[in-house]
C-alpha positions in Angstrom: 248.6 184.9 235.7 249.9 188.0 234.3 253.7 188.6 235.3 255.0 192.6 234.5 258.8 191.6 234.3 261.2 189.1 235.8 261.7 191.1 238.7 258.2 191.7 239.6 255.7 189.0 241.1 253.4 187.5 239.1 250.1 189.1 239.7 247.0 186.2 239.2 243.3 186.5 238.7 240.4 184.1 239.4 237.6 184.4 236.2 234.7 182.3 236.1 231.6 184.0 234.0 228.4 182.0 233.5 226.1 183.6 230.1 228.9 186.0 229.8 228.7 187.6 233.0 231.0 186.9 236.1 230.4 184.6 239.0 230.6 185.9 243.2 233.9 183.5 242.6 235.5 186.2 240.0 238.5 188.3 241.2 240.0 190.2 238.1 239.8 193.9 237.7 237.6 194.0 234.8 235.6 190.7 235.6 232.3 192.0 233.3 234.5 193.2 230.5 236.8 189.9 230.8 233.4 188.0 230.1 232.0 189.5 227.7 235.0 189.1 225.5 235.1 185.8 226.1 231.6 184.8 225.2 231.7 186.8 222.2 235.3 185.2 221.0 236.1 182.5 222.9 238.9 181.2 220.3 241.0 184.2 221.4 242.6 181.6 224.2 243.4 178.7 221.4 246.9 178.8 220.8 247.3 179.0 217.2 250.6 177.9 215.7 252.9 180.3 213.5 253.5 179.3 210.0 256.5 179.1 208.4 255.1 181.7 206.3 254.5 184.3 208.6 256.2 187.5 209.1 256.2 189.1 212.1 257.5 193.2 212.6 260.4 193.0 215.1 259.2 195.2 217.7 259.6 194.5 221.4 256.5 195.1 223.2 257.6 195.0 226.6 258.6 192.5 229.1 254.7 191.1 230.1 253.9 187.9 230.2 250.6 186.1 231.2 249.4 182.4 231.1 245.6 181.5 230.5 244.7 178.4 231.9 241.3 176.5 233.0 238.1 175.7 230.7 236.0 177.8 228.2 233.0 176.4 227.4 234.4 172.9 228.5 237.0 173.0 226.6 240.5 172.8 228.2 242.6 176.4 227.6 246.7 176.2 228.6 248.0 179.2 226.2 250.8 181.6 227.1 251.1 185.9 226.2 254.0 187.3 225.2 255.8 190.9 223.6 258.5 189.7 222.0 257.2 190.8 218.6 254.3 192.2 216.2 253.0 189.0 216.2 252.8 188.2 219.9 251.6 191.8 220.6 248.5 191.2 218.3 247.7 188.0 220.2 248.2 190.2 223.2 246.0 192.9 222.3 243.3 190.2 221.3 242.8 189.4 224.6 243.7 192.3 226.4 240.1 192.2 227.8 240.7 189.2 229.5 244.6 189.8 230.5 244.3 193.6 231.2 246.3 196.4 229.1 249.7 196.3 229.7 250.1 200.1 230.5 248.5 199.3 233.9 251.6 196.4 235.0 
């Protein structure tokens, strides 16, 4: 589910890819690209927590958000996008395969 801004619906794709190519069941824009990134680095949806140590650039990215959920490899995924800062917007841009580039929101 990727969601442009508050005021603006919340636009949801359907992914399933078997040996890193999509299924028939597969409705997302870039369903072969989507795939591929996702067999070659499915870790990209496992939420990794922020150190204490970390510094992030305060830059605003924009106001896109997107949720990831369902299974990768049989493994549960439940991880959330967001553009609130340098940080968030390399997580973003690590999956952008699989969430879409924001310029097209």
């Amino acid at each position: 589910m990727v969601k442009p801004s508050d005021s603006q619906p919340a636009i949801n794709y359907t992914l399933t890819c078997r040996n890193g190519a999509p299924t028939d069941e597969s409705q997302h824009p870039s369903a072969a690209k989507a795939c591929e990134a996702l067999k070659n680095n499915p870790e990209v949806l496992i939420p990794q927590p922020r150190g204490k140590d970390v510094v992030c650039t305060q830059q605003y990215g924009g106001p896109q958000t997107a949720t990831v959920t369902g299974m990768v490899d049989g493994v549960p995924v439940d991880i959330s996008f967001a553009l609130r800062d340098g940080c968030e917007i390399s997580q973003w841009n690590a999956a952008e395969s699989i969430l879409g580039p924001t310029t097209d929101l």
